[in-house]
N, C-alpha and C positions, 0 to 999 in steps of 0.2 A: 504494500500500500504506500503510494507515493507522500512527500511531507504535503504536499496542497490539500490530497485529499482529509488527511491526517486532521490538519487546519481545521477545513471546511466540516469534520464532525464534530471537531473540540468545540465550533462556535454554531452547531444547529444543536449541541448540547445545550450550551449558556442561554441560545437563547428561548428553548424550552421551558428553562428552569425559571426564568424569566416571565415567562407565558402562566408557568404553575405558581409564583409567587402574586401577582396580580389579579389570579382568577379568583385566589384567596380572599382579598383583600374586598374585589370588587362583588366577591358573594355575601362578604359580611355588609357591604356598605346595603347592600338589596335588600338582605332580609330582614337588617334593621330598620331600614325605611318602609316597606312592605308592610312588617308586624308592626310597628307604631302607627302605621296610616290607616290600616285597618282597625286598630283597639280607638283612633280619637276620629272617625271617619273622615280621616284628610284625602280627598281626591286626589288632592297635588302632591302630597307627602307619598301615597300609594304609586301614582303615576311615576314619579319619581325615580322608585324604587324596581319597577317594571323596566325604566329607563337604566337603572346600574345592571338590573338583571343580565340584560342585552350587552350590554361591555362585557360581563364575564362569557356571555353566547360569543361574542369577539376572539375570546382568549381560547376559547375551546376549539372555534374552528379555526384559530393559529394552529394549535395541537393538532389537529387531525391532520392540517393541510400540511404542517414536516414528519407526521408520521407519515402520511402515506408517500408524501416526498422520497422518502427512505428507501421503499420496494420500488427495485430494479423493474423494467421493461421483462416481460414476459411473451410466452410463444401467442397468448390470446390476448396480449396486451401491449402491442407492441411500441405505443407512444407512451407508456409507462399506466398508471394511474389515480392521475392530478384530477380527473373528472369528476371520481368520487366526492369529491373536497364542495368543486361547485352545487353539485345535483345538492347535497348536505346543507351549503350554503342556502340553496331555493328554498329547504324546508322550513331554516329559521325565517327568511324572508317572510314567508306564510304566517310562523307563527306570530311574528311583528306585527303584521297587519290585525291578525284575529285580538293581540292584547291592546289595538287603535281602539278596533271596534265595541270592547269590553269598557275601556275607559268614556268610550264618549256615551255609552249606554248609559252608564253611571253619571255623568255629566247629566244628561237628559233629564234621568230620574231624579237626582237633586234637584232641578228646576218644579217638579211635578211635587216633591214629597216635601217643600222648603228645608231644603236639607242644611244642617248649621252642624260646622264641624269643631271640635273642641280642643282649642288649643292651650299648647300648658308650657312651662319651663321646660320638660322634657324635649318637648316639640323643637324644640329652638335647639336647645342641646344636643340631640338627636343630628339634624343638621348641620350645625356646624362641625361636631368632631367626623360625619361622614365626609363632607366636603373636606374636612383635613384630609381623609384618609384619600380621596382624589387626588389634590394637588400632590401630596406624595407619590401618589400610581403615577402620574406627568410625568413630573422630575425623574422618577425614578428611571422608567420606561426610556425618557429620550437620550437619558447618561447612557443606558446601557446600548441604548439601538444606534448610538453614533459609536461608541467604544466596539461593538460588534456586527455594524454596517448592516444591520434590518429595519429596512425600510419599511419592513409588517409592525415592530417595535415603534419605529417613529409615528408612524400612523397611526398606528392605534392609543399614543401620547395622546397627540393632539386633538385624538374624536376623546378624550378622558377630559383633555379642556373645555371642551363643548359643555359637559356633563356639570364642569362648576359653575357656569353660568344659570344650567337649568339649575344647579340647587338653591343659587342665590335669588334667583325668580320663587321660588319655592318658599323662600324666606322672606321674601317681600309678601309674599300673598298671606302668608302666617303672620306678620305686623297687620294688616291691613284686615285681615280675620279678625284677629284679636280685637283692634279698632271699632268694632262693626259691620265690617264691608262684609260681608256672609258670602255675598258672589264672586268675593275675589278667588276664594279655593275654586269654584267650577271653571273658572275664568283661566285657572292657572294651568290647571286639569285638560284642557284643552288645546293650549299655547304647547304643553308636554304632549301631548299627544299628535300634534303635529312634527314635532322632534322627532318621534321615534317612526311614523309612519315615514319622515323624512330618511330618517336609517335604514329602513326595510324595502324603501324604494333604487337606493344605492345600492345596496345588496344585492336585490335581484335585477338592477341593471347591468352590474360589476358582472356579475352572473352570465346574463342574457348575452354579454360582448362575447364572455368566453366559449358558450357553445354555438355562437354562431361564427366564430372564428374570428371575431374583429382584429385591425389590426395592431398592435401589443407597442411597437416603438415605432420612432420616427424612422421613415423610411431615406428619405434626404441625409441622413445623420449616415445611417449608412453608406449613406451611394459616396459621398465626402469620402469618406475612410476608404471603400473599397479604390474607389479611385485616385489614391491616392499610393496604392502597392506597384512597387517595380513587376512590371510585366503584364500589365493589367491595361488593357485597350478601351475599357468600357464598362459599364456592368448595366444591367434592368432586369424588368420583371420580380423587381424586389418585394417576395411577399413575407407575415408574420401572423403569426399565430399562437394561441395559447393562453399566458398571463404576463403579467408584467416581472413576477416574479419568476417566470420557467418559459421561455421563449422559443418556439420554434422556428425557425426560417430558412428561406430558399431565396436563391438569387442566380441569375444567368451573367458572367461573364466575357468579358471579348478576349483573347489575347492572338498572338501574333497566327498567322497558318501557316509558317515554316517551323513553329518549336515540333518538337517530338511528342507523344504524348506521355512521358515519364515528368518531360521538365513544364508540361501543362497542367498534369497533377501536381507539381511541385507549388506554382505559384497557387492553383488550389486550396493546399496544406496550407500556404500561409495567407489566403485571403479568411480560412477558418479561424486561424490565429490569429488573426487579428481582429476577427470579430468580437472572437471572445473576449479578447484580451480589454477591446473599449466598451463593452455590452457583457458585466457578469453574466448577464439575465437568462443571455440567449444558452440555454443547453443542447441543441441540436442544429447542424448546419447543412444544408444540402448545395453543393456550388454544379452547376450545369456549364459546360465549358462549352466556347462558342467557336471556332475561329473566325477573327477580323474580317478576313475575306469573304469566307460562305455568309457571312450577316450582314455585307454590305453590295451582296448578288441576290440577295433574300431567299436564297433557301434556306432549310431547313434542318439540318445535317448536325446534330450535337453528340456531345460524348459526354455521358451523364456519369460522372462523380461520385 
């Protein structure tokens, strides 16, 4: 086993362990919003907590998506199997939607049953030390995913920043409770509940791209790099597929019609290396080798790589 590869386990380790420390953190922030919104009938406090819920559904399908990362390509699976990960993803997406529809139902009936929700010291308590434990998940998250270059880690910081803004809405609507305003919790119930169908709609777009094949990175970025290797005539038909984190691509090549085809393979090898080498992302390369001449008589005549 080569030192790269070596590397590249030691830090789909950390940042596992990473993924398991957060989902902690972010279960505890949920259940303690959940169980307190439920015992003083806080919509927003509950909502809330639906909303941490779904951060640690984050952390989970991080885990699935580098376990399954981990099994090799197989004879019935021969683009490996990263798909599992999305189809999973669609399920939470689903479930997203269905706890929208639960909260606004609840929203509704509050309006129907003058619902007054009871707030107490706790209440406030409750909130702030969650939202501690937020900003902590942040910082912690984006020390680690720049120290170990996961871009799933930085991402999922900064949807964690999101989350302290709704708790500080949350807290505004519990002053304003307290005050008298009784419709500020539905109000806030609501506002939360656009959040999170706003997450579910990501989700299942992020989703939707990947099995219809959309395309994963910038194609120009490429075509620069490629055309930029000694023995390289040209390059098109630059396509991409997959995720942004596992990349697959293929691209068509020009290079000269007097090389051999050992030293066309050659420049080949290093149009792949170099791919890889400006694009971690990309894990699979297909190069289709053109010569200059036959592509510019427009026939058709390749030597597929």
């Amino acid at each position: 086993m080569g030192s790269d590869t070596l590397i590249q386990k030691d830090n789909t380790t950390r940042v596992r362990k990473v993924l398991l420390y957060t989902l902690l953190l972010n279960a505890s922030v949920a259940t303690a919003k959940i169980i307190y919104g439920y015992l003083t009938d806080s919509i927003a406090m509950t909502s809330d907590g639906f909303h941490s819920f779904f951060d640690g559904i984050s952390n989970i399908i991080g885990l699935i998506g580098i376990w399954i990362a981990s099994h090799p390509p197989d004879e019935k699976h021969p683009y490996g199997h990263r798909k599992y990960e999305t189809i999973f993803t669609i399920i939470i997406a689903i479930m997203i939607f269905a706890t929208c529809f639960q909260i606004l139902r609840k929203v509704y009936l509050s309006f129907l049953e003058d619902h007054k929700t009871i707030v107490t010291q706790t209440s406030f308590a409750v909130m702030l030390m969650t939202m501690g434990v937020n900003i902590f998940v942040m910082l912690y998250e984006s020390k680690k995913g720049r120290q170990l270059g996961s871009e799933f880690l930085i991402a999922d910081a900064m949807h964690t920043k999101s989350d302290i803004f709704v708790s500080i809405g949350v807290i505004m609507s519990l002053v304003l409770t307290k005050t008298g305003y009784h419709l500020a919790d539905a109000i806030a119930g609501i506002i939360i509940a656009f959040f999170i169908a706003k997450m579910g709609y990501e989700i299942l777009k992020e989703a939707s791209d990947i099995l219809v094949d959309s395309m994963c990175i910038d194609t120009s970025a490429v075509e620069f790099v490629v055309n930029n290797i000694d023995g390289v005539k040209g390059c098109h038909d630059i396509r991409t597929r997959g995720t942004v984190h596992a990349t697959y691509l293929d691209l068509h090549i020009l290079v000269d019609s007097k090389l051999s085809t050992e030293t066309a393979h050659e420049i080949a090898d290093t149009v792949e290396e170099k791919i890889k080498n400006e694009f971690p992302s990309v894990i699979d390369i297909i190069v289709h080798i053109e010569p200059e001449l036959v592509q510019h008589q427009g026939l058709s005549t390749k030597v597929l790589k």
